[in-house]
N, C-alpha and C positions, 0 to 999 in steps of 0.2 A: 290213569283215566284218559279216553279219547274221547274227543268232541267232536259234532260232524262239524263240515262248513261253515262257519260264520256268516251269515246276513247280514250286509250291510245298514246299519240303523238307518242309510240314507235309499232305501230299495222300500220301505215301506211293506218290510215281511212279514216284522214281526210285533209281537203285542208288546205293551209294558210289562206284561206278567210273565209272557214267555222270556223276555230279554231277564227278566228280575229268575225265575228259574234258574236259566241257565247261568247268570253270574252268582247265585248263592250255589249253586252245585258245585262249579269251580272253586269257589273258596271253601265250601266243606271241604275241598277234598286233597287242597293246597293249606288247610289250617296251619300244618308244621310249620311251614317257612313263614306265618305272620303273627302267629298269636305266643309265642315267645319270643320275648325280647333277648336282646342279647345283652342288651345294659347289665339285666339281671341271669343272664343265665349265661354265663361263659361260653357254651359249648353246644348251642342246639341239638338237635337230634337231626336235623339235615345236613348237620358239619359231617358228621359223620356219617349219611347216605348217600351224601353227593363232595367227597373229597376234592374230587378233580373242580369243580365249580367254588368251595372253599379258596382253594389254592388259587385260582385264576385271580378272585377277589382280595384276596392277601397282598397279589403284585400287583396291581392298581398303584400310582401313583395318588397324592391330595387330590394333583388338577385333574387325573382320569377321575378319579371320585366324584368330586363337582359336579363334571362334565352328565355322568352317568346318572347321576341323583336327580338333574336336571331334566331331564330327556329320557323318562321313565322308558318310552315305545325302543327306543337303541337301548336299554340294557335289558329289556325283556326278551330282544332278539339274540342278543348276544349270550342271555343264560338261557336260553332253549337248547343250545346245543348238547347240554346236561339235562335239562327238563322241557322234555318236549314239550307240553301243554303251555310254555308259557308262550308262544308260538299265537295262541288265541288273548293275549294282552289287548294288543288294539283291536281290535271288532268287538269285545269287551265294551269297550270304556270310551269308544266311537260318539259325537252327538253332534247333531247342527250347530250352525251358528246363530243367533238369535239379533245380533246389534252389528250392524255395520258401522266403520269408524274411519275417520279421516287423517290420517298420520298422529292415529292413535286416539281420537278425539272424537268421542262419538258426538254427535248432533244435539242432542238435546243438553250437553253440558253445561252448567251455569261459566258465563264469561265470569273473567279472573273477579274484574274491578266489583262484579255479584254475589263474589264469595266469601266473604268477609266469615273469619273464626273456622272457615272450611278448609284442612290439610288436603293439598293436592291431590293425593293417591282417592281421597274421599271423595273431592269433585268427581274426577276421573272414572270411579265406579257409579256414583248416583246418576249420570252423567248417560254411563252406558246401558245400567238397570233401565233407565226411562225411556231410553230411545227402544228398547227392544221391547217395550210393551205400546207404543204410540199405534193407531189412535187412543186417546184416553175417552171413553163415553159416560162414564159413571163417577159419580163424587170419590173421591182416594181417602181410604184409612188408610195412615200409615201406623204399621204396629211397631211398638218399642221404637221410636225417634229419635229419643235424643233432645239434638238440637233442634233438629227439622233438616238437617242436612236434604234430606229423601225428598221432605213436603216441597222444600220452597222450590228445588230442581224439578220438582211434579207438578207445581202450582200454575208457570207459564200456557201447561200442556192441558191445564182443566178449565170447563165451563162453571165448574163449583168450587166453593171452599175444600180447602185441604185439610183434614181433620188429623192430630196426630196424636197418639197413646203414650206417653210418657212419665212413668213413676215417680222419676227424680225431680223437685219441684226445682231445683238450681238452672236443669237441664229447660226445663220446661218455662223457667223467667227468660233464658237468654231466649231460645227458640222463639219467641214470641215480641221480643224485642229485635233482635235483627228481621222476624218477616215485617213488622211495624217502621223500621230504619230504611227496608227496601220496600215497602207497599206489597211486600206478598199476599195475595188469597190463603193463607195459611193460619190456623187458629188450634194449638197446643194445648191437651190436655191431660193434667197431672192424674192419672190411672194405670193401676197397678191390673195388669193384662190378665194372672194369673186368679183376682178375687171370684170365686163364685156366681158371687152375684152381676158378674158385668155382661150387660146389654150392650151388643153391638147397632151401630146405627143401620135402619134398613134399607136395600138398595145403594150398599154401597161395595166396593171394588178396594178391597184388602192388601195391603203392598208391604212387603217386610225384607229388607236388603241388611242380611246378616241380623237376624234378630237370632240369639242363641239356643240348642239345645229344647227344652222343655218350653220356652217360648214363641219359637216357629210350630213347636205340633201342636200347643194352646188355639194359634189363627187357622193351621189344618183342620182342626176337631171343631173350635167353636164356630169360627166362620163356614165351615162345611153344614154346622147344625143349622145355624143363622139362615144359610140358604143365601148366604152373597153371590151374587152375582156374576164375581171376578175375583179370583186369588193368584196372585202373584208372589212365588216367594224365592228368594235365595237363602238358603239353609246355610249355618253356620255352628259347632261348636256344639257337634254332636252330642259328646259326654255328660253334658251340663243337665244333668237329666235326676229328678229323687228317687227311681227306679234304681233296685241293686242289678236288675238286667233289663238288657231292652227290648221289646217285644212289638213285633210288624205291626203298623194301624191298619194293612188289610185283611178281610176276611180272606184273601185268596193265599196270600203270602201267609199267614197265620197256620193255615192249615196243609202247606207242605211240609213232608219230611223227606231226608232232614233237612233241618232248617239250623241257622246261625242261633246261638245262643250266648249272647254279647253281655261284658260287665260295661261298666262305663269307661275301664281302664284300654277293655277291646277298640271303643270306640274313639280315644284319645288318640290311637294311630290315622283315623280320619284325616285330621287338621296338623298332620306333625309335618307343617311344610315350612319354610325359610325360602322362598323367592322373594320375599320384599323387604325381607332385612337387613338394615346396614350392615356394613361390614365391621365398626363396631360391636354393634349385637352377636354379631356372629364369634366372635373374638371369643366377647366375655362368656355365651352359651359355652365353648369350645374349653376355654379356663376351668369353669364350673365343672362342666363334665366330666374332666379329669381329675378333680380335686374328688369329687364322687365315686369315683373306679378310684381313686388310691385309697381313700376310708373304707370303701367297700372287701378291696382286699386285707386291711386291717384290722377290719371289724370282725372277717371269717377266721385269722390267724388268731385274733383275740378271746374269742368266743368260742374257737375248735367245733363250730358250724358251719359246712358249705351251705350257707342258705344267703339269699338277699335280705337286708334290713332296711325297708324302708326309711329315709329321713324327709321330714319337711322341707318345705321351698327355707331356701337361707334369705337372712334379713341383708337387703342392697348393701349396705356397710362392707361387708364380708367381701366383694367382688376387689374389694382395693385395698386388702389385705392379704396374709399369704395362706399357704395351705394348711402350715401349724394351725393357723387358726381355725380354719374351718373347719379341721379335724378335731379341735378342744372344742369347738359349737356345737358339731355331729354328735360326739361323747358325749356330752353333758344330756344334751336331747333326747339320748336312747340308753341312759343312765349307766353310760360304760366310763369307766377307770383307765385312763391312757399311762400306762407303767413308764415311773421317771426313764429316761434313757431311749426313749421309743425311736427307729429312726424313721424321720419326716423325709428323707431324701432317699430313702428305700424306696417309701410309698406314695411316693410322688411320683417315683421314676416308673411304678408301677404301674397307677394309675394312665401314664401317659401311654406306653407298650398297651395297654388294655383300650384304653381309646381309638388308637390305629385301628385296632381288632374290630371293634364294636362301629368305628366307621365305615368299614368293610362289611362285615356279615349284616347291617344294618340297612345295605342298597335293598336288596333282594326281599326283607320286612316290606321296606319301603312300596315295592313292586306292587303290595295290595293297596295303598291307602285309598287310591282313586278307586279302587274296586269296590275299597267296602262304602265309600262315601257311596257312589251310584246305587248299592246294593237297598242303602236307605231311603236315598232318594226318589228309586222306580219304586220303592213298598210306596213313597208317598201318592205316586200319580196314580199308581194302582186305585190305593184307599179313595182318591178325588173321585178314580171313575165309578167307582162303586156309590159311590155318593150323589152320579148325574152331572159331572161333568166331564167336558172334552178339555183333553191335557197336551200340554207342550213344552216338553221337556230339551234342554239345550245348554249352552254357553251365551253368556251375556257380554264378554268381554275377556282377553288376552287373560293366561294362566301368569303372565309375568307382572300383569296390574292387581288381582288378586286370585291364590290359587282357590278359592270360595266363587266360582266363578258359574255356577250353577243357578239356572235359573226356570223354576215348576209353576208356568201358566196356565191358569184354568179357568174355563168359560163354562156356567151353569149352563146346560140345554135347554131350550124353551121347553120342550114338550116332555116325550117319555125319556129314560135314561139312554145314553147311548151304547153303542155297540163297544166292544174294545178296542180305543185308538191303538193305529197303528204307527209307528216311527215315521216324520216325516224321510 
């Protein structure tokens, strides 16, 4: 596949629908290299199209790995040399910046001594969500809250009460205790986003910073129907969705072919990012993994099935225990018979050689995740514009504060519908 030139998303050339176009064409037609996993599937079918690109990826060192995982734009240049098209990565996945920030610290941040029950990383993002929508003109729902993290960080910046949607009523006692402890304009209310029956307040400006999955397109679809004002959203957790597949909310995306035909599991590559993990976390994911690839390999010598066998998430116990173990938890769970004698030190050692592997052919999966996120993201401004409003789509804050760092602003038009925005 060739693509013409790239348009700068900052040249103002092109629409959301055409930019949305042409990155579902791209990934039609790049599907091999993302929608098989290697975890499960040993041997893709681009192992063997593209050898030389394999091989280059085998001699990677851990730190070239990191290095490369981290800084998708250098290893998309770097496997172009085997697959030309990925040459067009960044003008791709290209957007403005939306939040300016001060040695990391955008503006509208709640000071430390204001943040009481708030983890830093959380400041930091509510922090830069809100500077990058300032001036606030209209009353703020926050959808799915929480605590209020979002409201009381919005609260300084409004002339009205901050109104917030919160299911959990624990979530929704403290929320409304610490805005009462700091005098915030913020007033918490235990509501379940997804009831039928829920009536949104009117003339009010919708704000949702990582509200998950089926819960962000809830404030798209019902705030769109509502007719608010202002929708602000950062999209998180794509998959999370009672959809067995996901399906564009635009009429325009809707009706090209071809188009993506996503399960939820497609969509779990979205968010499969580790920049804010301790190193910790990263340890025990890394342990896991391999205890996973060596049952894996067990399971198929066991069973005289080359096929993958899904297992459940294991119970935290299991991380401070050893692989025997997890392998007599795996068995039990998928009603398999681990024969006296078995060796754990075969398939451990297995397991490990298979992780290398699977860390490697794993970069280059990796290469869509930001694609298919955007991919979702433009159906959404699309759907806004079809709906009447003017969209702006961007970064709200550094990929190393949170790689969700996507942020879909939309202003209802006073009058008729508007034209199709163009990329600032």
């Amino acid at each position: 596949m060739t693509l013409p030139p790239a348009a700068s998303l900052h040249q103002g050339a092109e629409s959301f629908y055409q930019h949305w176009q042409r990155l579902n064409d791209w990934l039609v037609a790049h599907r091999a290299f993302w929608q098989p996993a290697p975890f499960m599937t040993p041997e893709p079918e681009w192992v063997r199209q593209y050898p030389s690109l394999a091989d280059w990826l085998m001699a990677q060192t851990d730190d070239a790995c990191q290095r490369l995982d981290d800084t998708p734009e250098r290893l998309a240049q770097q496997s172009a040399r085997w697959v030309p098209d990925l040459v067009h990565y960044e003008a791709l996945v290209q957007l403005p910046v939306l939040s300016a920030s001060t040695d990391g610290v955008a503006a509208a941040t709640l000071p430390e001594i204001r943040a009481t029950d708030m983890p830093g990383r959380k400041r930091l993002q509510a922090g830069a969500f809100t500077s990058a929508l300032l001036p606030l003109s209209k009353p703020a729902l926050d959808w799915c809250c929480g605590k209020g993290h979002l409201s009381r960080t919005l609260a300084p910046h409004c002339t009205d009460l901050v109104t917030g949607f919160e299911w959990n009523g624990e979530l929704v006692r403290d929320g409304n205790r610490l805005a009462g402890q700091f005098g915030d304009r913020v007033s918490i209310r235990c509501q379940d986003v997804m009831a039928p029956d829920l009536t949104l307040p009117a003339d009010h400006h919708g704000v949702a910073l990582h509200a998950c999955g089926d819960l962000h397109r809830q404030l798209l679809q019902r705030g769109a129907l509502a007719g608010l004002p202002r929708l602000s959203i950062s999209p998180c957790c794509y998959h999370l969705t009672a959809s067995d597949h996901y399906r564009p909310l635009s009429s325009q995306a809707s009706g090209h072919e071809p188009t993506l035909k996503l399960t939820p599991n497609d969509l779990r590559l979205a968010v499969q990012e580790t920049v804010t993990a301790p190193a910790r976390v990263r340890e025990q994911t890394r342990r896991i993994s391999q205890w996973r690839l060596g049952f894996d390999g067990l399971q198929r010598a066991l069973r005289g099935q080359d096929n993958y066998l899904p297992v459940p998430s294991h119970p935290p116990r299991l991380v401070n225990e050893d692989f025997q173990a997890f392998c007599r938890w795996a068995a039990a769970k998928k009603g398999l018979a681990l024969p006296a004698g078995t060796d754990f030190s075969h398939w451990q050692a297995f397991g490990e050689r298979r992780f290398e592997q699977v860390r490697r052919y794993e970069l280059v999966r990796h290469l869509f995740r930001r694609p298919l996120e955007l991919w979702m993201v433009l159906d959404y401004a699309v759907y806004l514009e079809e709906q009447g409003y003017r969209v702006t789509l961007g970064t709200f804050c550094e990929r190393s504060l949170t790689p969700r760092n996507l942020l879909l602003d939309a202003v209802r038009a006073c009058d008729t519908p508007p034209a199709p925005h163009s990329h600032p």
